[in-house]
VOMIDO-920089 format. One record per residue (C-alpha): residue in one letter; residue number from 1; chain; x, y, z. Coordinates in Angstrom, 2 decimals, padded with zeros to 5 digits. Example, Ala and Ser with C-alpha at 12.3 -4.5 7.8 and 13.67 -1.06 7.14 Angstrom:
REM VOMIDO-920089
<node "A" 1 "A" <012.30 -004.50 007.80>>;
<node "S" 2 "A" <013.67 -001.06 007.14>>;
***
This chain:
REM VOMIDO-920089
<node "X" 1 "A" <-002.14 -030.18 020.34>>;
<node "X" 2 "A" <-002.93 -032.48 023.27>>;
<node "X" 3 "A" <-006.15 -031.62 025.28>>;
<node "X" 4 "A" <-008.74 -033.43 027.48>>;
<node "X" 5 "A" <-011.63 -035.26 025.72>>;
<node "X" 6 "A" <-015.20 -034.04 026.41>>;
<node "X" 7 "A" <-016.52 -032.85 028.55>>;
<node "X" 8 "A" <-013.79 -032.43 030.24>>;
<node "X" 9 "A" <-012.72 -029.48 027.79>>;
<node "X" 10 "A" <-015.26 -027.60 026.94>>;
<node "X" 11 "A" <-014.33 -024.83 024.10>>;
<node "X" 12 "A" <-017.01 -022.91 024.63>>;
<node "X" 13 "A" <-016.24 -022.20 028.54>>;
<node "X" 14 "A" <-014.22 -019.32 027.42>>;
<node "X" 15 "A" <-016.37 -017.84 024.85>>;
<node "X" 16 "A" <-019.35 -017.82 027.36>>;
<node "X" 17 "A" <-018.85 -013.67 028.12>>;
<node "X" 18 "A" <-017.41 -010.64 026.85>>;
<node "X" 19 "A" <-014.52 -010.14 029.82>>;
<node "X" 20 "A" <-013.52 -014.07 028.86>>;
<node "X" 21 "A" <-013.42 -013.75 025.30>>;
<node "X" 22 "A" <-011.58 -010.50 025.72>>;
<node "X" 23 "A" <-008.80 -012.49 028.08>>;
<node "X" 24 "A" <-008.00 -015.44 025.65>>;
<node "X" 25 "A" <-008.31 -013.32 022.75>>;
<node "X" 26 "A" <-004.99 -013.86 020.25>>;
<node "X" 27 "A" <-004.72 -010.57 018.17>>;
<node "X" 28 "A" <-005.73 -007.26 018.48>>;
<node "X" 29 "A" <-006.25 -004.56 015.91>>;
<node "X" 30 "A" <-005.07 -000.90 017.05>>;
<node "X" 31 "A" <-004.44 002.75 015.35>>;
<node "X" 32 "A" <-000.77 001.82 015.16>>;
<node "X" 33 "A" <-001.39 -000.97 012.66>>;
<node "X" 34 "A" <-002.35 001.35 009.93>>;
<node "X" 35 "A" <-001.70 003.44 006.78>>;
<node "X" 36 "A" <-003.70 005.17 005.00>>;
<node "X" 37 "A" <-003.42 005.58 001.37>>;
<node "X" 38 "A" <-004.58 009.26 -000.74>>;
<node "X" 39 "A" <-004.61 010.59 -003.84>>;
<node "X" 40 "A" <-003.18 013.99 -004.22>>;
<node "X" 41 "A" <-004.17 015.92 -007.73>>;
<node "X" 42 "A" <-003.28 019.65 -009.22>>;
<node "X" 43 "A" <-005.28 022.38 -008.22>>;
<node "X" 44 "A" <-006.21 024.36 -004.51>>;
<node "X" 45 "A" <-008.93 023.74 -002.36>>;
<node "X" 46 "A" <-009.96 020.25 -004.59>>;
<node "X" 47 "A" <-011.97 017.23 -003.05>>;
<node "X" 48 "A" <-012.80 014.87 -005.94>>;
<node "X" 49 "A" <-014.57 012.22 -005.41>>;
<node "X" 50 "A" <-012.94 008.63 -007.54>>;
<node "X" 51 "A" <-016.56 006.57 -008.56>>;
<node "X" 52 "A" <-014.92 003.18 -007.70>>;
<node "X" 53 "A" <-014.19 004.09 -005.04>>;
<node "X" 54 "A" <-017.42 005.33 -002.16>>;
<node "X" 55 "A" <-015.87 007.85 000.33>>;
<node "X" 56 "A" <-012.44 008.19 -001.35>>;
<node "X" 57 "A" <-011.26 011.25 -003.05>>;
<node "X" 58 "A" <-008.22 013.23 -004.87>>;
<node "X" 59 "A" <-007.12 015.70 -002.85>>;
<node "X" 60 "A" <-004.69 018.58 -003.95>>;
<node "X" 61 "A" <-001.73 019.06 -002.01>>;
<node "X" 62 "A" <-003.35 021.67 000.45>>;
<node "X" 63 "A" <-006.19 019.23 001.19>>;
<node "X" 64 "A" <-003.74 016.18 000.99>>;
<node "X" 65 "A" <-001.75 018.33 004.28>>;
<node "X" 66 "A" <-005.06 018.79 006.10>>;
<node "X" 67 "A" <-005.57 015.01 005.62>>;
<node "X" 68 "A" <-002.04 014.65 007.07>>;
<node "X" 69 "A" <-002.77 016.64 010.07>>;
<node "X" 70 "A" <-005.99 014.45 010.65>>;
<node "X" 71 "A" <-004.77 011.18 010.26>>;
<node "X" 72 "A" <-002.37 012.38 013.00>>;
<node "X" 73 "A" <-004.45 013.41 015.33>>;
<node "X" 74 "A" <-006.11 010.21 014.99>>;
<node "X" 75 "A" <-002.88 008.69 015.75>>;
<node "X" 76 "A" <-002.37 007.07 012.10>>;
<node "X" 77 "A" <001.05 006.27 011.61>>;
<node "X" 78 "A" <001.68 006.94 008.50>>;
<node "X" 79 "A" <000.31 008.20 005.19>>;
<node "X" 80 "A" <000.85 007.02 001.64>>;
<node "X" 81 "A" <000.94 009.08 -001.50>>;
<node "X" 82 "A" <-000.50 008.37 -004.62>>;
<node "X" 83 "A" <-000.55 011.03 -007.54>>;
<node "X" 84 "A" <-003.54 011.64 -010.51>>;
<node "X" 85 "A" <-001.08 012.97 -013.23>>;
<node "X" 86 "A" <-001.85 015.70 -016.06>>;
<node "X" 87 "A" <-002.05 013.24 -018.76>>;
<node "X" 88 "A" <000.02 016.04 -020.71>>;
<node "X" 89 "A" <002.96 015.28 -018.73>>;
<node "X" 90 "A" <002.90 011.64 -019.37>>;
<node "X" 91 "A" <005.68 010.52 -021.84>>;
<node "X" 92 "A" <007.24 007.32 -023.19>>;
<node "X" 93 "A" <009.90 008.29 -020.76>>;
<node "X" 94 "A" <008.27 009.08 -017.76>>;
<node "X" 95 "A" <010.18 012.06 -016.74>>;
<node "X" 96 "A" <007.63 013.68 -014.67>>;
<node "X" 97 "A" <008.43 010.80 -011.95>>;
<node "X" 98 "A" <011.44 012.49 -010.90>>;
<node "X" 99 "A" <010.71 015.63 -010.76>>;
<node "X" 100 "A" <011.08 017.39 -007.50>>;
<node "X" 101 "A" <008.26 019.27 -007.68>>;
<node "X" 102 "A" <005.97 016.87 -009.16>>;
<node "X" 103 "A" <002.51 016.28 -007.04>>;
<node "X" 104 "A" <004.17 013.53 -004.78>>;
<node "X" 105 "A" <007.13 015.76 -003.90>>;
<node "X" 106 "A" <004.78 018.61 -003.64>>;
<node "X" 107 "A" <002.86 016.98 -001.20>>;
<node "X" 108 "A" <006.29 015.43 000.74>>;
<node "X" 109 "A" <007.50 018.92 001.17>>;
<node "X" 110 "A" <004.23 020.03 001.86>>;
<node "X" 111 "A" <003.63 018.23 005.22>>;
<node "X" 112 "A" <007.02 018.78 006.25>>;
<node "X" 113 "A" <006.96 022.74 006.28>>;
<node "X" 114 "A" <003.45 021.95 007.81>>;
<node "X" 115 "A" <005.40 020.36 010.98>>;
<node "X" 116 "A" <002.78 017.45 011.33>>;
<node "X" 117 "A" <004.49 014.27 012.89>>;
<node "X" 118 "A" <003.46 011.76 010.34>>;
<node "X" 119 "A" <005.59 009.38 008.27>>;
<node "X" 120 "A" <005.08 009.73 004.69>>;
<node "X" 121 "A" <005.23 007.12 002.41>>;
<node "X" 122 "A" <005.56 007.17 -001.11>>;
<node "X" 123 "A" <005.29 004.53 -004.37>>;
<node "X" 124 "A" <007.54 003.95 -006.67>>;
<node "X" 125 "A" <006.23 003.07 -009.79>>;
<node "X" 126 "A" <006.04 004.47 -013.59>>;
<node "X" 127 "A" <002.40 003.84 -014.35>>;
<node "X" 128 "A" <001.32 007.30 -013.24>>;
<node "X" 129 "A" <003.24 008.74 -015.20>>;
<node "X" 130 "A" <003.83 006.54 -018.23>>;
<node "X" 131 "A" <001.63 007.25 -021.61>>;
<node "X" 132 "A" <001.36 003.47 -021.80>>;
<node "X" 133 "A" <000.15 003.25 -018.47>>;
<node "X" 134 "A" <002.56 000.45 -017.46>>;
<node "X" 135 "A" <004.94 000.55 -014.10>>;
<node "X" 136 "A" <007.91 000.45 -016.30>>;
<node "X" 137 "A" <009.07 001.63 -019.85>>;
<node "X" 138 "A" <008.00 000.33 -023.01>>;
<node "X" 139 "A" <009.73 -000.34 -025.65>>;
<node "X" 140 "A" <008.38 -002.22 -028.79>>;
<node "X" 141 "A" <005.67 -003.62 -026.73>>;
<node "X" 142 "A" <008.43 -005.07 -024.06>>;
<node "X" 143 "A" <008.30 -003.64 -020.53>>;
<node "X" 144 "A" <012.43 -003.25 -020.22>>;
<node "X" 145 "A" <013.48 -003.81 -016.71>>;
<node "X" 146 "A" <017.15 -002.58 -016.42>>;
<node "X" 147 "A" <016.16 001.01 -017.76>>;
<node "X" 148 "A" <012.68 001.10 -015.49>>;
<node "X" 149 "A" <015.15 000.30 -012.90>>;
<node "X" 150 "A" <017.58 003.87 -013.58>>;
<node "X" 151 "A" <014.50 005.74 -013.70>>;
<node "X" 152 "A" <013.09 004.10 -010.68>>;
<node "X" 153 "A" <016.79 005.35 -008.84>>;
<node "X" 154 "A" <015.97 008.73 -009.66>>;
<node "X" 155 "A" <012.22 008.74 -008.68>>;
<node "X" 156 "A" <013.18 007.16 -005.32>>;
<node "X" 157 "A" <015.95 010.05 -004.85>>;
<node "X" 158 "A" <013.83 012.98 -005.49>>;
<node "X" 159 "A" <011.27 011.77 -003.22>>;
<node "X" 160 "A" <014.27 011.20 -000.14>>;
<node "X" 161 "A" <015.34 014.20 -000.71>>;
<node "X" 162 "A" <011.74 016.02 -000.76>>;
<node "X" 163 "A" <010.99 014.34 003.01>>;
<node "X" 164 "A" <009.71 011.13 002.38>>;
<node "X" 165 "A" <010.21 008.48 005.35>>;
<node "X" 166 "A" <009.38 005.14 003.55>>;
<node "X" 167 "A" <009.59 004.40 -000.15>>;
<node "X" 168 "A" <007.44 001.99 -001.75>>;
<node "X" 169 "A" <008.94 000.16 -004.80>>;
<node "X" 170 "A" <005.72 -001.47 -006.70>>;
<node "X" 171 "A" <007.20 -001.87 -009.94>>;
<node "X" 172 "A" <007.85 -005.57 -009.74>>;
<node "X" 173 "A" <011.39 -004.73 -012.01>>;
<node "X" 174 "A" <014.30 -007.19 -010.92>>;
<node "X" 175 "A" <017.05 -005.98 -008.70>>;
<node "X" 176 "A" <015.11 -002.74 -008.07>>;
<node "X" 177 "A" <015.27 -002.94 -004.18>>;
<node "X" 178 "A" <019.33 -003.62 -004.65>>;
<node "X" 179 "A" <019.39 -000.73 -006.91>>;
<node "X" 180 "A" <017.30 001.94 -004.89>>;
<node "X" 181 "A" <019.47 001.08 -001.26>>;
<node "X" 182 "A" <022.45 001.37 -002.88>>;
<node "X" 183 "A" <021.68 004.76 -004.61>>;
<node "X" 184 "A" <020.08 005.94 -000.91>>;
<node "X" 185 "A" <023.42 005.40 001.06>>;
<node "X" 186 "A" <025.38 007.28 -001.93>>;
<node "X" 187 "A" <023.45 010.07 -001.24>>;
<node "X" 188 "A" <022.81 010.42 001.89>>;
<node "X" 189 "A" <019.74 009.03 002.54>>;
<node "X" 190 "A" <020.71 005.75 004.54>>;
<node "X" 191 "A" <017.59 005.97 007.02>>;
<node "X" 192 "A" <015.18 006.03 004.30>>;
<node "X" 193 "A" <012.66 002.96 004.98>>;
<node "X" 194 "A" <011.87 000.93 001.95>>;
<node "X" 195 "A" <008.94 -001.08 001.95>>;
<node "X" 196 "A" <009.01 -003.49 -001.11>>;
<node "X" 197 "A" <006.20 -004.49 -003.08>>;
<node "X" 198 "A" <007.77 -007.74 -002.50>>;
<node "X" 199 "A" <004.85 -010.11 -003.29>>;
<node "X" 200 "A" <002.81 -008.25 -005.74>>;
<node "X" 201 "A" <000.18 -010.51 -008.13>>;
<node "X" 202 "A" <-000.95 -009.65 -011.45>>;
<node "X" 203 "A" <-004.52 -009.20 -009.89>>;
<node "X" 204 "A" <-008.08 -007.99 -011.12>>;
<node "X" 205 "A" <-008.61 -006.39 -007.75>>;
<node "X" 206 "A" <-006.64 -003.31 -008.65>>;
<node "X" 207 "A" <-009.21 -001.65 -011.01>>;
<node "X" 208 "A" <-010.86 000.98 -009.14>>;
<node "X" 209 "A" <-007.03 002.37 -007.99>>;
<node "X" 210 "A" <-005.89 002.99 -011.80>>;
<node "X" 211 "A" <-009.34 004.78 -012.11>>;
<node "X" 212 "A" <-007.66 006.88 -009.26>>;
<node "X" 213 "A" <-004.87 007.89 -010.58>>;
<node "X" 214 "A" <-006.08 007.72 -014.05>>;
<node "X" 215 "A" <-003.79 004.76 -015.25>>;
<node "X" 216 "A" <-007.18 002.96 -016.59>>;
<node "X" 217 "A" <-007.59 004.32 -019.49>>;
<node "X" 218 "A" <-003.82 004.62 -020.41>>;
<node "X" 219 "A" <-002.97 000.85 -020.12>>;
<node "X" 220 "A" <-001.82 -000.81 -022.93>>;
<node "X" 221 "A" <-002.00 -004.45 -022.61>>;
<node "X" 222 "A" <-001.84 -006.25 -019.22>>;
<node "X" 223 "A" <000.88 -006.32 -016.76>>;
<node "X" 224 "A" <001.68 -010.25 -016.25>>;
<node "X" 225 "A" <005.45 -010.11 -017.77>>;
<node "X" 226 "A" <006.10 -008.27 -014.68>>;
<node "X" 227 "A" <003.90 -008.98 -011.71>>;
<node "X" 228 "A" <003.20 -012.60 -010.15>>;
<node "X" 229 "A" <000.79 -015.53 -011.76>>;
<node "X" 230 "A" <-002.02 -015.33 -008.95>>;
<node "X" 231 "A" <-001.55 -018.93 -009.25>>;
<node "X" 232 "A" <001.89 -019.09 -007.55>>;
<node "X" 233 "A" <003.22 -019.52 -004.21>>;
<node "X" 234 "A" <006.48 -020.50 -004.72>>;
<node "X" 235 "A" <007.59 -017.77 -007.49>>;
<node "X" 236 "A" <006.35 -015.22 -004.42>>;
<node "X" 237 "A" <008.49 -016.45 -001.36>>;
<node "X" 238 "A" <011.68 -016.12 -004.30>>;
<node "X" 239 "A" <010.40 -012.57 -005.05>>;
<node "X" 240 "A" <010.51 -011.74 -001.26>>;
<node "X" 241 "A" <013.47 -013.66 -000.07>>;
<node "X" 242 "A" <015.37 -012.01 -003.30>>;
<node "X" 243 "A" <014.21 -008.08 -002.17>>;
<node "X" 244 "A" <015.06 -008.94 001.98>>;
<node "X" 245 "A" <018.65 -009.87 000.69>>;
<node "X" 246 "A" <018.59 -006.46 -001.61>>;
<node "X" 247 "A" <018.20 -004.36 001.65>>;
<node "X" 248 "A" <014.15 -004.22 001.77>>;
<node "X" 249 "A" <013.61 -003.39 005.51>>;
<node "X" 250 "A" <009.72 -003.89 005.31>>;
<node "X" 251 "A" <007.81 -005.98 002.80>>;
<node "X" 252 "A" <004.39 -006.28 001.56>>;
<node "X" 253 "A" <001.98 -008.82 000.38>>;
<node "X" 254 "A" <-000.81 -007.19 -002.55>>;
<node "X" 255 "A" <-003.48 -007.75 -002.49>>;
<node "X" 256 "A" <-004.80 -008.60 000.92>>;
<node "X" 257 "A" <-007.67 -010.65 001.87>>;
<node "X" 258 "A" <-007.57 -013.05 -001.03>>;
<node "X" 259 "A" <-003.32 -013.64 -000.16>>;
<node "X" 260 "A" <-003.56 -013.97 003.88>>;
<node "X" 261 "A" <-001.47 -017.61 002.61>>;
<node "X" 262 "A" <001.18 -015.83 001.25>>;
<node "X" 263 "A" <001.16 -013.06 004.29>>;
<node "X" 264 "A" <001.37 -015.78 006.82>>;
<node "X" 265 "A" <003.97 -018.27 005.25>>;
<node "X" 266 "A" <005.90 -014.77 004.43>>;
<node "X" 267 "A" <006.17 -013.74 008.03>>;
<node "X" 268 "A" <006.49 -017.46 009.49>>;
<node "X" 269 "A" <009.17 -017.94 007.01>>;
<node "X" 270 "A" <011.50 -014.85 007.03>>;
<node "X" 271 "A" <009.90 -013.39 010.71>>;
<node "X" 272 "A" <010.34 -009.17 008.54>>;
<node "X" 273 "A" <007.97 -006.85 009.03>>;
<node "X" 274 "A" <005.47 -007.89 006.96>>;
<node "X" 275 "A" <002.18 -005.76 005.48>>;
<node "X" 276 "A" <-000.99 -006.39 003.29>>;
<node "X" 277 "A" <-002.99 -003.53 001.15>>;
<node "X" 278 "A" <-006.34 -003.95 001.54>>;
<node "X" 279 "A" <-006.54 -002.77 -002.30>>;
<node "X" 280 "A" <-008.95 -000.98 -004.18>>;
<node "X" 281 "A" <-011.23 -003.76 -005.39>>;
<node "X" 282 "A" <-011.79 -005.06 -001.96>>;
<node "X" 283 "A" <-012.54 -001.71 -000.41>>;
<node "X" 284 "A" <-015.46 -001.35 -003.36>>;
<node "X" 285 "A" <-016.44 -004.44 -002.55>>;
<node "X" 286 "A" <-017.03 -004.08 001.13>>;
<node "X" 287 "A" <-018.52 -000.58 000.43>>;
<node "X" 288 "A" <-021.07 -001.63 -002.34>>;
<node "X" 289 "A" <-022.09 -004.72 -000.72>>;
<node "X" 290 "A" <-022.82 -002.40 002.27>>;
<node "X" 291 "A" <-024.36 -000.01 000.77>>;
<node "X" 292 "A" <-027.14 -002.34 -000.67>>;
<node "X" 293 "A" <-027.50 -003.62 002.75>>;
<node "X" 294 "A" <-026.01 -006.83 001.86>>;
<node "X" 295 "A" <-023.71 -007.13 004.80>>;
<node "X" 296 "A" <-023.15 -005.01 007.99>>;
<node "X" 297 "A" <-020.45 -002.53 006.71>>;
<node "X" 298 "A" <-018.41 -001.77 009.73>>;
<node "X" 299 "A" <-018.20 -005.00 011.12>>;
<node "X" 300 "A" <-017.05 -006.21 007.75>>;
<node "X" 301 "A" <-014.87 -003.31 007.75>>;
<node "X" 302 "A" <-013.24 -004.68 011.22>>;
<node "X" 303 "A" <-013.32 -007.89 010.53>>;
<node "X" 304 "A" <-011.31 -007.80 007.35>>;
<node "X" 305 "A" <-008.58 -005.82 009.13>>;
<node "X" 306 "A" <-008.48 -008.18 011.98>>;
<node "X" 307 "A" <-008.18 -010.93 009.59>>;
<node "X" 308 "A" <-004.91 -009.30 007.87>>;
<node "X" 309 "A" <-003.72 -008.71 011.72>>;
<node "X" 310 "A" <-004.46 -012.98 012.22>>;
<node "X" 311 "A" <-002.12 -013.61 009.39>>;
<node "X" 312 "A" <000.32 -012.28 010.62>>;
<node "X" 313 "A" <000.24 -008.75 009.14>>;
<node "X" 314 "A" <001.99 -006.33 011.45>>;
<node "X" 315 "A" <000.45 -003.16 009.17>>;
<node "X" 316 "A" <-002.41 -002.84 006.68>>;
<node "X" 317 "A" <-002.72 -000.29 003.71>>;
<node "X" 318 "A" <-006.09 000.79 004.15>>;
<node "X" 319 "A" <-008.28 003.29 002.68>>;
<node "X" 320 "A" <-010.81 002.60 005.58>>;
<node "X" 321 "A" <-007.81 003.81 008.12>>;
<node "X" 322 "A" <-009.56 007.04 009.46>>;
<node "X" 323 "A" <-013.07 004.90 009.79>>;
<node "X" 324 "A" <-011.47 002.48 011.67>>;
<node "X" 325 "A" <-008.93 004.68 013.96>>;
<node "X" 326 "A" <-012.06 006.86 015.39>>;
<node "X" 327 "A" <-014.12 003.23 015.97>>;
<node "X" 328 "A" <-010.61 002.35 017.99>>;
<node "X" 329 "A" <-010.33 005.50 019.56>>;
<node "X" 330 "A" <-013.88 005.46 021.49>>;
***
């Protein structure tokens, strides 16, 4: 863009003090642009700590409600469930994920009788409760999409109907999004949010999250036939553009820092609410690096999410949400 030569501009005029750098400042980072993601396990009165993860633990469902109640009265949005299944109940099959009183419904209906004014989020996925630890069912060593996608239906409907607010498909299956909006207006359910895993790469960042929900050991092969080549940009913008024309009211880009490309073409270039998850492998990054003193933790910490807000991010998954709400809130 057009602008005097030097010294007549002067860059640095407006970076000379706090108040001026706070006026021409572009983005901001607030309370409101978070979710936090837990993991809710069997038991009462359980805080377990995951290894991979510094600071994060599996909660049961009584803790997972008192963790409800205080991201709300940090003014957190919303909250996002993720369950550690009984490896007994895992099956070829994965009937456990649409159970309605499985650990995620638990934990839905949980909250609600509680009261607390939260949204609750949800994923929809197989992997935690698949024996092959894949997002969608195997058969002779194929992940089959058009069957994941019935059982996907049903997962999606027993968490609607258990409370949840916004469903998030992660499965990477085709026609999923079409599938779960259609079966949602059927039934009732036709202000159920979904937020699609829309641009979701085949990434080595996840590995500390399937420690969490104990989908590690499980995993039989890799999971490439189904989520994106890291190396494409093109194949992604299809895989959104395809799940905002299946009824996808909110979409996501995972993972986050290493993708802030894809998050910013995705919102310049279809202008939906648009989110990143800070995943797993970043948050042990930032943590470990921190904790050997490598790098100032909390500034990190803030300076990730604003970079995610820069992009063009208008929400972040992030397990550092209640760290970073009471920094906002003074």
């Amino acid at each position: 863009m057009p602008q005097a030569p030097f010294p007549m501009t002067r860059h640095r005029r407006v970076r000379a003090s706090a108040a001026l750098r706070n006026l021409v400042r572009e983005n901001e980072l607030s309370v409101n642009d978070l979710i936090w993601p837990v993991f809710v396990r069997d038991g009462q009165g359980i805080e377990e700590p995951v290894a991979s993860m510094p600071g994060v633990v599996r909660r049961s469902v009584d803790r997972i409600v008192e963790a409800a109640r205080e991201a709300a009265s940090l003014g957190i949005p919303a909250i996002c469930l993720f369950p550690y299944t009984d490896p007994a109940l895992k099956t070829e099959l994965c009937e456990e994920a649409w159970n309605p009183d499985n650990l995620s419904n638990r934990a839905i209906k949980a909250i609600r009788d509680a009261g607390i004014e939260i949204a609750i989020m949800t994923d929809i996925a197989l992997d935690p409760y698949n024996i092959n630890g894949h997002d969608g069912i195997v058969r002779d060593g194929v992940i089959v999409n058009d069957e994941t996608v019935e059982a996907l239906v049903k997962m999606a409907l027993a968490q609607a109907e258990a409370g949840a607010d916004i469903l998030g498909p992660s499965d990477m299956m085709d026609g999923r999004i079409g599938a779960i909006r259609a079966a949602l207006e059927e039934n009732g359910h036709s202000n159920v949010t979904i937020m699609s895993y829309a641009a979701k790469f085949a990434s080595a960042f996840y590995g500390p999250f399937r420690d969490a929900v104990g989908a590690s050991g499980a995993l039989k092969g890799d999971k490439f036939t189904y989520q994106i080549d890291p190396a494409n940009r093109l194949a992604a913008l299809r895989c959104v553009e395809r799940d905002l024309m299946e009824g996808a009211d909110m979409v996501m880009v995972k993972p986050g820092l290493p993708y802030l490309d894809m998050v910013r073409e995705v919102k310049d270039r279809f202008g939906a609410p648009t989110y990143a998850y800070q995943v797993s492998g970043e948050y042990a990054m930032i943590e470990a690096a921190a904790a050997n003193g490598w790098i100032q933790g909390e500034k990190v910490m803030l300076e990730s999410l604003m970079c995610f807000r820069r992009a063009g991010c208008d929400g972040v998954l992030t397990y550092f949400a209640p760290r970073v709400a009471r920094i906002l809130n003074g």
